[in-house]
N, C-alpha and C positions, 0 to 999 in steps of 0.2 A: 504494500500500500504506500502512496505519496505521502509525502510528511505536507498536513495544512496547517496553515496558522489563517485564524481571525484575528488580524490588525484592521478594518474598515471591511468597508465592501470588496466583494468582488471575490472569484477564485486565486488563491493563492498561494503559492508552494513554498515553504520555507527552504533555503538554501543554508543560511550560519545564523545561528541564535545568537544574537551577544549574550557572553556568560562572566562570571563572576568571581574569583577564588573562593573556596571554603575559607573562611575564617579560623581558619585552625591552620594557615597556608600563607603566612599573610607575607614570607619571605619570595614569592610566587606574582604578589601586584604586581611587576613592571610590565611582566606578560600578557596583561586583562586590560589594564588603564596606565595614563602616562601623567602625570598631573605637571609635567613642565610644558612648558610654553611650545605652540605649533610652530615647527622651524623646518627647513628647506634644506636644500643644498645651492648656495650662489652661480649660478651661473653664465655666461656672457650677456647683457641683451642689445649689444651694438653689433646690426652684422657686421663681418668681416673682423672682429673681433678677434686678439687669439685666444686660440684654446688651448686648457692644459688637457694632459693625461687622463685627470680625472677630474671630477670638477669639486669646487672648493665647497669645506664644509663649513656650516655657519654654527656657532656658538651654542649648544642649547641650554636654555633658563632651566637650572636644578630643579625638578620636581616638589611635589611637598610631601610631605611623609602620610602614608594613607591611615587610615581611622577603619577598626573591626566594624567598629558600630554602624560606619554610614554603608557596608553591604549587607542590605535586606533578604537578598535571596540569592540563589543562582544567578539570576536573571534581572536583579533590581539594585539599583545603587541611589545615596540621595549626594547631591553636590550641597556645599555647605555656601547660603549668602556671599558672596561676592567672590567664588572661586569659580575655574574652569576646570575641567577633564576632560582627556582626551581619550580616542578607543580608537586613535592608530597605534595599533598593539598587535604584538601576535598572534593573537587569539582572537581579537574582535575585529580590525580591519579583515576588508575582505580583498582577498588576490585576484583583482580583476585581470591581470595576466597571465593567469592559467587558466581561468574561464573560458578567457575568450579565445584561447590557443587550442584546448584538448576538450569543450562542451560545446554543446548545440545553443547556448546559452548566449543570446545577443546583447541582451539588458538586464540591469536589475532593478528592483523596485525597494528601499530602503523605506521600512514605516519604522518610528520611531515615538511609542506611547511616551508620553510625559504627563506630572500633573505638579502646578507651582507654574510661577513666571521666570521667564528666562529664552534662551537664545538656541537654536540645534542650529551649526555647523557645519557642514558638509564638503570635505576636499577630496582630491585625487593626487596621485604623484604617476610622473611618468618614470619609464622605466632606468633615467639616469638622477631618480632621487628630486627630482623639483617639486617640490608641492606647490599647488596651484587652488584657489577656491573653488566653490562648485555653487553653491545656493546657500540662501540663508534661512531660518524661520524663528520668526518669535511666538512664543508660545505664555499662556497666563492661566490656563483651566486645565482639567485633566483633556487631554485633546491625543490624535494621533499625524504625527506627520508624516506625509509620503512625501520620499522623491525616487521624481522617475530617474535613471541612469545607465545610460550606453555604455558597452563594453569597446564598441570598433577604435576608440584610441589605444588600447594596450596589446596592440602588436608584439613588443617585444618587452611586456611587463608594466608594471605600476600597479597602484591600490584605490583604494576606495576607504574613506574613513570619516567617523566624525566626532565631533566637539559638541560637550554640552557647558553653557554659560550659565551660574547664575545671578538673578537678580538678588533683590533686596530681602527675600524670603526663602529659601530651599526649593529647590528643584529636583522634582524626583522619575529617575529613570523607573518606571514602570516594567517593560521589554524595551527589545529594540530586535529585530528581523530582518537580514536581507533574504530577497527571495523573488519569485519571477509570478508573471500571470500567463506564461507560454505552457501549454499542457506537459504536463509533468507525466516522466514514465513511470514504469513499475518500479517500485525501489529493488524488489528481489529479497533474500533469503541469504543470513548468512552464519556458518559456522566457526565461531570465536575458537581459535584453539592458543592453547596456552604448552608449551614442552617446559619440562621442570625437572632438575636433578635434585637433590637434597636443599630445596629452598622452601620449606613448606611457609614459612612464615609470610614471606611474598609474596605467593599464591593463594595464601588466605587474606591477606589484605587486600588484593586485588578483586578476589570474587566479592568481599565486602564493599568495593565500590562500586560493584557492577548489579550486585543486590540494592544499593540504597539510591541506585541512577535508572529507573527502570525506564525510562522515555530510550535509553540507551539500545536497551534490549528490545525493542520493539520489534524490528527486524531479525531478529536472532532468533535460528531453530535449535541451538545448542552449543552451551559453552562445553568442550572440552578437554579435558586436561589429560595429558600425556605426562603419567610419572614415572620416569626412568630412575629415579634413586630408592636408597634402602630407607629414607628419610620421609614415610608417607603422609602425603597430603590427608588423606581422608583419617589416620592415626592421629592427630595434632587436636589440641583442645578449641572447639569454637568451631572445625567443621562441621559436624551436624544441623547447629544453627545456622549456618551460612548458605548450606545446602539449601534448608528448606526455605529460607528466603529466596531463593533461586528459581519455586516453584517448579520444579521437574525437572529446566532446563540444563542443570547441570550432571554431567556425564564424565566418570575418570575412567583412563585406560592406563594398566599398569605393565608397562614391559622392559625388556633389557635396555642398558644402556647403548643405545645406537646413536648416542651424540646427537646432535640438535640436528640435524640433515635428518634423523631419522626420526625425533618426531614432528617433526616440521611436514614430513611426507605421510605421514600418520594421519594429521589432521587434513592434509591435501586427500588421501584416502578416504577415510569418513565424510569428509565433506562430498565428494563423490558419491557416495554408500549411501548418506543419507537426502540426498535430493536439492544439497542448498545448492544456492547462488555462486556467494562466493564461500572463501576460507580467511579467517583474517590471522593470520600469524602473530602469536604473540611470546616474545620473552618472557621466563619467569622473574627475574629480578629486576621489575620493573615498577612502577606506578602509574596506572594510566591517567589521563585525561577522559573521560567516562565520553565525553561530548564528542570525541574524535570518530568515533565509532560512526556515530551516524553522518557525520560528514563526509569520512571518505567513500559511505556508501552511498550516499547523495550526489558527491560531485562523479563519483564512479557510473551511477544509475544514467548520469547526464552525458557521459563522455557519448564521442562520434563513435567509437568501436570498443570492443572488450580492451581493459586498459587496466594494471597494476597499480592500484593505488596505496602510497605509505606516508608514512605520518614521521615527525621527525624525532630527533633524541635530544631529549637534554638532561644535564647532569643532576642525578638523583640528591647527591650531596652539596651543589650548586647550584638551584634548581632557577639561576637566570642564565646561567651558561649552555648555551647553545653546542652542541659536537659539531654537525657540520647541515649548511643548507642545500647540499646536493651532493652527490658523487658519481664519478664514472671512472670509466678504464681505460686506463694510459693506452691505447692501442701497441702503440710501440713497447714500453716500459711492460705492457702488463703486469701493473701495479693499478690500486685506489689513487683517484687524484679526484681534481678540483676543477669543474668544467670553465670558470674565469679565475683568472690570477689575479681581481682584487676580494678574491673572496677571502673569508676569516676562519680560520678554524676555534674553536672553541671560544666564539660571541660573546658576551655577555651582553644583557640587554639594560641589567644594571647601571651600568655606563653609559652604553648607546641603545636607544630604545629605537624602533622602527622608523622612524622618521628621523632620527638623526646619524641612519648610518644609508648613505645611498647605493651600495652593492647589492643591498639587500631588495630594491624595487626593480631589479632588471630578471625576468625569469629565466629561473635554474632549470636545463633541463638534464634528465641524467639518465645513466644506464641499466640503473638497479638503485632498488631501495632497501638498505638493513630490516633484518627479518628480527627486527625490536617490534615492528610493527607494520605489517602489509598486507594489502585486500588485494588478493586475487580471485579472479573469475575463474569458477568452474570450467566453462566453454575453455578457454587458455588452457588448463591442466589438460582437460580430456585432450587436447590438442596436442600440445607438446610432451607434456609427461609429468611426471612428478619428481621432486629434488632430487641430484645426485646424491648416491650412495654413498659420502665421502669423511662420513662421521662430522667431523668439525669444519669452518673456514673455507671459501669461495663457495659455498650452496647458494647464497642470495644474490652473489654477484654474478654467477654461471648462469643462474636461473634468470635474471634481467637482460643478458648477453642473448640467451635460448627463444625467450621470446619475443627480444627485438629482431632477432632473426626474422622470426615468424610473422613480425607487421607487426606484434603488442608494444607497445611504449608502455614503460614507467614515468608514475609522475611522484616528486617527493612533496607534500601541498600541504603548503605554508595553512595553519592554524590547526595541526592534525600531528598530536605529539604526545611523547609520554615519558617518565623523569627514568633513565638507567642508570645503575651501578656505571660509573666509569671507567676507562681506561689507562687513567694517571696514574693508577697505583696498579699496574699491571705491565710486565714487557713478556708478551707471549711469541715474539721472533727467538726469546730463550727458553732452554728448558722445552719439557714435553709435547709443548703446541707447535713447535719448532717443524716437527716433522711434518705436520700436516698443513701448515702453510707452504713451504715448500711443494709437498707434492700433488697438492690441489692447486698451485698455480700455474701448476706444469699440466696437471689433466685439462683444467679453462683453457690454457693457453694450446694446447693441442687441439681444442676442441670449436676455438674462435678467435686466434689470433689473425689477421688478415696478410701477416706477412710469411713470405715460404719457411723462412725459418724461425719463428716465432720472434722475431724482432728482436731486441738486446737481455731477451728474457732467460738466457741460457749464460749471455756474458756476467750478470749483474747478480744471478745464483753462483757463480764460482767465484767472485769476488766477497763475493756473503760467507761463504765456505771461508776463503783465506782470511777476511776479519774474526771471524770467528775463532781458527786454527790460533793466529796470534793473538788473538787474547783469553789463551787459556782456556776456553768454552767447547771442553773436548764433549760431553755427552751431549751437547747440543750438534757438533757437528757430524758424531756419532747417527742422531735420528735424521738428519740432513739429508744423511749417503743413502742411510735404509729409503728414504722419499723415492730415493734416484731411482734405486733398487725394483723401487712396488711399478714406477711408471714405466719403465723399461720394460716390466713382465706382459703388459698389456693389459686394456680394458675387464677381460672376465675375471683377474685379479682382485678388480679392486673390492666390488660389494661382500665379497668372504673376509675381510680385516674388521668389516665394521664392528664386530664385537669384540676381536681379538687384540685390535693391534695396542689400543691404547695400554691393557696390560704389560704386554711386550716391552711398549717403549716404558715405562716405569718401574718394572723389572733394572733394563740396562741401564736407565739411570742412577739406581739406586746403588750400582756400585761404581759410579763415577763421583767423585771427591769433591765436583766442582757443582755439583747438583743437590750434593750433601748438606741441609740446611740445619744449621744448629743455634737454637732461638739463643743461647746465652751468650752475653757479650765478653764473657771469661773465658768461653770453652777453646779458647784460640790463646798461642804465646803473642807475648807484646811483640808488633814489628819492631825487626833489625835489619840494618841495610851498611854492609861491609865498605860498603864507597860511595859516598852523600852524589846526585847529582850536578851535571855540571852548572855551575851560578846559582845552586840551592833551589833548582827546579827542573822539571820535564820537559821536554820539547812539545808543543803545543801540536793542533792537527796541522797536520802538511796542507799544503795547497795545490791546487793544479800544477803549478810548474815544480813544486818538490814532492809530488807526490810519490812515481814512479822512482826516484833515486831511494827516497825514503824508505817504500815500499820493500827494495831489494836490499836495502842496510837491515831491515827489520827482519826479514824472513832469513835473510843468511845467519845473524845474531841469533835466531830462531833454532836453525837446522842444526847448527856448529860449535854454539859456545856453550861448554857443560854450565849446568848448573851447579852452585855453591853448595858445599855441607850446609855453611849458614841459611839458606833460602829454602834447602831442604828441611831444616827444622826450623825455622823463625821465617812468617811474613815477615815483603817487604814493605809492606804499607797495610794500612786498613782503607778502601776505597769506598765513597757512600755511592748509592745507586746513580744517581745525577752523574757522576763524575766515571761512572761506568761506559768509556767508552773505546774503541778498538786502538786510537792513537795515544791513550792514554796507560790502560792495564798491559798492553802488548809493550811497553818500557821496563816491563818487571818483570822477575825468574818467580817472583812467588808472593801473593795478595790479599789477604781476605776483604771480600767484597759481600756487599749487602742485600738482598732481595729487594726487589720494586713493591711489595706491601711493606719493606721494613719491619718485618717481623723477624725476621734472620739473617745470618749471613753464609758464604759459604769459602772454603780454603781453594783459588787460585792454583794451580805449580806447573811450571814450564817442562813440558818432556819432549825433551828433542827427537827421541826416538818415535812417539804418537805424532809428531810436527810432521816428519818426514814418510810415515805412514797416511796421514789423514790429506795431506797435498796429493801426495802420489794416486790416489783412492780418486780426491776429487777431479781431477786431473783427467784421470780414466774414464772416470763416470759419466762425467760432462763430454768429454769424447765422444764416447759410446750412444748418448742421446743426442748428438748433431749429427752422428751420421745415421741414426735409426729415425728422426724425426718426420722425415716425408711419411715415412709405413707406419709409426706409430698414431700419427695423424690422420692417418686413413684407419687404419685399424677405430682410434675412439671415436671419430665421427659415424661411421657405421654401426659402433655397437650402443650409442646412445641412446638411439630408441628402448633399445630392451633394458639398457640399465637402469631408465627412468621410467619404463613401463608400469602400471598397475600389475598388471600378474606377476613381471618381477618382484616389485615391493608385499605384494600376497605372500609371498613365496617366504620373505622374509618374517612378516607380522604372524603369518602362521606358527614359524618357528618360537619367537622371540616374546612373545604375547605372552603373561604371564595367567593362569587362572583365576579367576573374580574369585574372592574370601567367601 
């Protein structure tokens, strides 16, 4: 069913609710309202004027500190006598540049209920940050304002937003709804799924938002949950209650750990199985935004064709810090990147709120959306297939690549987001996850690289190799070679580790020294260092033009020069994680360094004889896959289909499926 709202007369679809923070949330305002001052970006207005690069940012008036009490509801806020607020925000401005690119959506209709005297606002910005006015209204009664407003300026991005003024008495936001009077389609059916390893407490706050949001759930034939850990959801104090707040809809599937690729395909399966629409993917260490839910299946219901829709990330523990406004894949590098280089990584809107950062009004388009959070259509699955079988890392990126193949676009759409665990206090290129970054970029990159020999993606892995090598980071480069190893065997390899390998690889680590994590800050000798260096410090990183000499001073010192009694038994340093890096720890025979949570450290020690092993290994390896690449290439594009097949994944869920209590 279409989502209606009665704002005045007339048929009318709602598209984005303005919404509200909880009041228990109130580190989360900058997101919802802006209470500094409406600012622009300067721009020339003399033609023939020069231009810079980018265009200049104007000053913005510090906000004022927001008040619990003056949000009424989700949906309702009061301005205080003689203040303004603003709802060019993340979550309340609407992105008229993705409307108008990726929906059938021409115009929109803004009604904006108010009761109290006072002023509604209305501007736009175009896609390099200029804000511009739009219309005005004064308002004195409980009263509702429409405006009408065209999409056809935001070819290549801008917003739509507005200001409420008050006068001499309180002004109170009532709702406020943008939305269309264009017949609205079906919304569709969708299956919410959630994959969960040992986080039951996440996943119980979550279904508690989605219990206490039920406008949410509207649309939704069944939440989900896929529990891969020994740590069970439905075991933990508070699920039964939450359940049946749920009324029915909630449903858990308990099976082996097949890594987030598998139950991400899980929930692609049942959503299949059970007749929805789409599947919305969701992370367990998460917090959603309850309201996103129906937005992306709103702007999704309006797209021109079956179309990916995801929601973005922001930092759980920062929760105005933004991760990133889009991504795609370096074609060449295949690597994550950043589709414009003035974009930001890790936002914050605390400082620059939407309107006073102009990169942010030009639209992102990308290649894949992080499966934190994404609506995919059925039609698309039954089409392509369901997530590679690759346990952890490149699933959501492979799957964005797979069905831009196939004509689907991914859109990542701005007010459509939910707070994650970060990645600041994590380096997963070390240690365990090591291995499956590696050889999940090499099966993507087999499988859609566009260049014959997968582009500098074969150079910039054997470079990662020898950073690694010289800095002491032997069981890491250990799982590295095994990567090489798995991709070399061929595609019908790969779905049989999914249960297996991770053991494997934590097995082998466990008896490498440099993976050996020991919380106590004693359990190490005081560093000593037999010959201070030179000028009482280290050589800094090299640069392009000392890179290569350095390079070959470092790995010859590497292969050649024994190691000390002293280094053998006393670091030479203690290294905190920051300071962990390849030009850095590769200057020492022996180091203790620190983990990326800071919860432990581990002992460093240079072994010339692994040096000259672990080169030689990479060396080979990397060989071996440049001149196997054309057939390997062929080989996993062929066997694609059947790896992402549903009978495949049956095959699997049969086994792995654990039996209901």
């Amino acid at each position: 069913m279409s989502r209606q709202a009665d704002l005045g007369e007339g048929t009318f679809t709602a598209l984005q609710r303005v919404i509200l923070p909880e009041t228990t949330q109130m580190d989360t305002v900058p997101l919802y309202v802006d209470t500094g001052s409406a600012i622009g970006v300067a721009m020339p207005t003399i033609p023939g004027a020069p231009k810079t690069d980018r265009p200049r940012q104007r000053m913005a008036v510090p906000g004022r500190e927001a008040h619990a009490e003056d949000f009424l509801s989700r949906v309702s806020t009061k301005v205080r006598p003689g203040e303004r607020i603003s709802f060019g925000t993340y979550f309340n401005a609407f992105a008229s540049g993705y409307w108008r690119r990726w929906t059938t959506v021409d115009s929109v209709q803004l009604r904006v209920r108010t009761s109290g005297r006072g002023t509604v606002i209305v501007y736009k910005s175009n896609a390099r940050g200029s804000l511009q006015r739009v219309d005005t209204r004064r308002v004195s009664t409980e009263e509702t304002s429409v405006f009408e407003l065209s999409l056809e300026p935001f070819g290549d991005g801008g917003w739509y937003w507005f200001d409420l003024v008050a006068g001499t008495e309180p002004l109170i936001l009532e709702e406020a709804v943008w939305g269309t009077t264009e017949p609205a389609p079906e919304m569709g059916s969708i299956t919410v799924e959630i994959t969960t390893l040992n986080k039951p407490d996440y996943c119980l706050n979550n279904l508690r938002l989605l219990a206490a949001n039920p406008e949410a759930l509207a649309n939704v034939k069944e939440v989900l949950l896929v529990d891969q850990g020994s740590q069970k959801v439905q075991e933990t104090e508070g699920f039964s209650e939450v359940a049946a707040e749920l009324d029915g809809k909630l449903r858990i599937i308990n099976q082996a750990n097949l890594g987030g690729s598998g139950g991400f395909a899980r929930g692609m399966y049942e959503a299949l199985e059970n007749g929805s629409d789409y599947v919305l993917l969701m992370d367990d260490d998460i917090v959603v935004e309850p309201e996103s839910i129906n937005r992306l299946l709103t702007f999704s219901s309006f797209c021109r064709k079956p179309t990916l829709v995801g929601g973005h990330m922001f930092d759980l523990y920062n929760r105005t810090v933004l991760h990133t406004f889009g991504e795609i894949v370096n074609p060449y590098r295949f690597q994550p990147d950043q589709p414009h280089a003035d974009m930001e990584m890790g936002h914050d809107f605390m400082s620059g709120n939407l309107r006073q950062t102009p990169w942010m009004h030009r639209r992102v388009d990308v290649d894949y959306n992080g499966w934190w959070m994404c609506l995919i259509p059925t039609s698309v699955i039954r089409e392509i297939g369901l997530s590679l079988p690759v346990f952890i890392k490149w699933d959501d990126a492979e799957y964005g690549l797979r069905a831009k193949e196939h004509g689907y676009h991914t859109v990542s759409l701005p007010g459509s987001a939910v707070w994650h665990v970060s990645w600041i206090d994590k380096d997963d290129l070390v240690g365990w996850q090591a291995y499956f970054h590696a050889r999940n970029r090499f099966i993507a990159a087999l499988l859609h690289s566009p260049y014959e020999l997968g582009g500098r993606v074969l150079k910039e892995s054997q470079f990662a190799d020898v950073k690694h090598i010289v800095s002491m980071q032997y069981a890491t480069v250990e799982g590295r070679q095994w990567a090489l190893d798995d991709v070399l065997e061929g595609p019908e390899k790969i779905a049989p580790l999914l249960s297996t390998k991770l053991p494997q690889i934590r097995a082998m680590m466990s008896a490498h020294e440099d993976t050996t994590i020991k919380r106590d800050p004693e359990a190490f000798p005081a560093p000593r260092m037999a010959k201070p260096p030179a000028n009482g410090r280290l050589a800094g990183k090299p640069n392009m033009v000392t890179l290569l000499p350095w390079t070959a001073k470092t790995v010859i010192r590497q292969l050649f020069v024994p190691v000390t009694d002293m280094s053998k038994e006393f670091p030479q340093a203690k290294i905190a994680h920051q300071d962990n890096k390849w030009w850095t720890v590769s200057q020492y025979d022996s180091a203790v360094v620190s983990n990326a949570e800071g919860t432990g450290a581990s002992w460093y020690r240079r072994n010339p004889a692994q040096v000259r092993n672990y080169l030689a290994a990479s060396a080979r390896r990397h060989g071996e896959l440049l001149s196997k690449w054309k057939t390997l290439r062929t080989q996993y594009r062929e066997a694609l289909p059947a790896m992402t097949s549903v009978e495949s994944w049956k095959v699997i869920f049969d086994e792995f499926t654990e039996p209901e209590s």
